[in-house]
Legacy VTK file of the C-alpha trace (Angstrom):
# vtk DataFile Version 3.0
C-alpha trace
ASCII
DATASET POLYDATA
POINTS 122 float
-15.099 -78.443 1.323
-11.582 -78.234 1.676
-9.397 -78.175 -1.289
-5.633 -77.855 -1.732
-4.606 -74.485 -4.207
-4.893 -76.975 -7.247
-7.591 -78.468 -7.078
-6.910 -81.448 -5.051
-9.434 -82.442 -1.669
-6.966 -86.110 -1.030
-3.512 -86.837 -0.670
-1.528 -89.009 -2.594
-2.583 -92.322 -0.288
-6.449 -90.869 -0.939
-6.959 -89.423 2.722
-7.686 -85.777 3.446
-7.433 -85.336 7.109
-4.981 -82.721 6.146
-7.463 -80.503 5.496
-8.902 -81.140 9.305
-10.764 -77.091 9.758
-8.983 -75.420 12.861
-11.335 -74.028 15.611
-12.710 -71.077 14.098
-13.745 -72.859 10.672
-15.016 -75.917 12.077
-17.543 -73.619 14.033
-18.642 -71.978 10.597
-18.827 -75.628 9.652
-21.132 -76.282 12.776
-23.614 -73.262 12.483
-24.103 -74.036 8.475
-25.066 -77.842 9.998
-27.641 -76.205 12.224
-29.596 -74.418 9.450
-29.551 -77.786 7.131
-32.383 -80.009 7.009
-31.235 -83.056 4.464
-27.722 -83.508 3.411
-27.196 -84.957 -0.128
-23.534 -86.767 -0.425
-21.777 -89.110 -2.498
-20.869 -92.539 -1.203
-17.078 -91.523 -0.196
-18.351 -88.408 1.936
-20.750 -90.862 3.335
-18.248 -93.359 3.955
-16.044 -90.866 5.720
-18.833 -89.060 7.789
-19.925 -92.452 9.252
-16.700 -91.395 11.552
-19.730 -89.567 13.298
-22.137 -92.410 13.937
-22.854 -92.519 17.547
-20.666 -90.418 18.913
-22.728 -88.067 20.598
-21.835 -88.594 23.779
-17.998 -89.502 23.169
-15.866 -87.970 25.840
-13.261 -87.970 23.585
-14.804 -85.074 21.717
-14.898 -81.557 22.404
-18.196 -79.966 23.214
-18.287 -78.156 19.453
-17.485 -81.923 18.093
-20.527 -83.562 20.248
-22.819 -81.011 19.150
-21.700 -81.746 15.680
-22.042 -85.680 16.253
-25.487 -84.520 17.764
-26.625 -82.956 14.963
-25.179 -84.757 11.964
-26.666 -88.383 13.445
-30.177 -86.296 13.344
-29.948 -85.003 10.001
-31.774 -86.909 6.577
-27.987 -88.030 4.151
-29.496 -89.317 1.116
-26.262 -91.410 -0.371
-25.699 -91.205 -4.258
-23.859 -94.544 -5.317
-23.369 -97.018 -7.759
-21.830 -99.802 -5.257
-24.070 -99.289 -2.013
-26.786 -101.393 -1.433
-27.579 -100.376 1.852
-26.214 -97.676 4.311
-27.228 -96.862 7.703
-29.733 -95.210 10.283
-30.595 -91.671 9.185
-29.821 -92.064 5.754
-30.633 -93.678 2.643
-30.090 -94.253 -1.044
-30.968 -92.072 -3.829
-33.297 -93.609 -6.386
-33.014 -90.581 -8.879
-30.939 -88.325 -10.552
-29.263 -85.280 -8.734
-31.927 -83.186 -10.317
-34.706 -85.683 -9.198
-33.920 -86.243 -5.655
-33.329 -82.055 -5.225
-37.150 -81.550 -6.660
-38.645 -83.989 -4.848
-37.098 -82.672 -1.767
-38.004 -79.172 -2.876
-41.389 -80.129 -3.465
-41.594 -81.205 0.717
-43.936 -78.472 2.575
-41.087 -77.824 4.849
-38.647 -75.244 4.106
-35.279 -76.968 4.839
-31.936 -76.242 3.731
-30.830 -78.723 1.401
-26.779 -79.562 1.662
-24.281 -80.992 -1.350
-21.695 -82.643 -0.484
-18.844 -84.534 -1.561
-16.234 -83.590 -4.524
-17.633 -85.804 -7.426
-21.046 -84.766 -6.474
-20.745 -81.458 -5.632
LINES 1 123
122 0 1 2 3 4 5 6 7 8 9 10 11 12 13 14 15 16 17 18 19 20 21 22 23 24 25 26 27 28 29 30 31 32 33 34 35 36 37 38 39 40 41 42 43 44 45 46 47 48 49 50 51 52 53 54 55 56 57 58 59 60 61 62 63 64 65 66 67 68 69 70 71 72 73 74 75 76 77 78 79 80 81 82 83 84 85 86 87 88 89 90 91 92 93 94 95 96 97 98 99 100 101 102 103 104 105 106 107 108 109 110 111 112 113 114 115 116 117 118 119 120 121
């Protein structure tokens, strides 16, 4: 997550593209994505990642991007929110706590990595 030295992740008009990884972070970013089965996020991380949706194939992405696309649009987002009623393919909403949704995920016989994401959230 990026964060500014005081604690702030948005700008003043609520964006945070300023925080955009160069290069060399964004493929840190991309190998932690490859280990990560489920990704657990609140409903403005989910908002913003929908940026992603179908864009596997977008020539106006890098090859580091696509493979991100690629792999993000594969991966199980479980959305906490209070105003979503629905959200999209490859994801869906939580019907527990925090605590609830992470043991019942736990509890799965696979042995995936299980993300947090999002600033209110996390």
């Amino acid at each position: 997550m990026s964060a500014s030295v005081d604690g702030f992740v948005e700008d003043a008009g609520g964006g945070f593209d300023w925080g955009a990884p160069d290069p060399e972070v964004f493929a840190t970013h991309l190998e932690e994505l490859r280990g990560t089965g489920v990704h657990l996020l609140g409903r403005r991380l989910y908002e913003t990642m929908r940026y992603w949706d179908g864009r596997d194939d977008d020539p106006e992405l890098d090859d580091a991007e696509r493979e991100w696309a690629r792999l993000w649009n594969a991966l199980l987002k479980v959305v906490f929110s209070r105003t979503l009623t629905s959200v999209g393919a490859g994801a869906r909403l939580a019907t527990g706590s925090l605590a609830d949704e992470l043991a019942r995920l736990q509890a799965e016989p696979d042995d995936t990595e299980i993300a947090v994401g999002g600033a209110e959230l996390a």
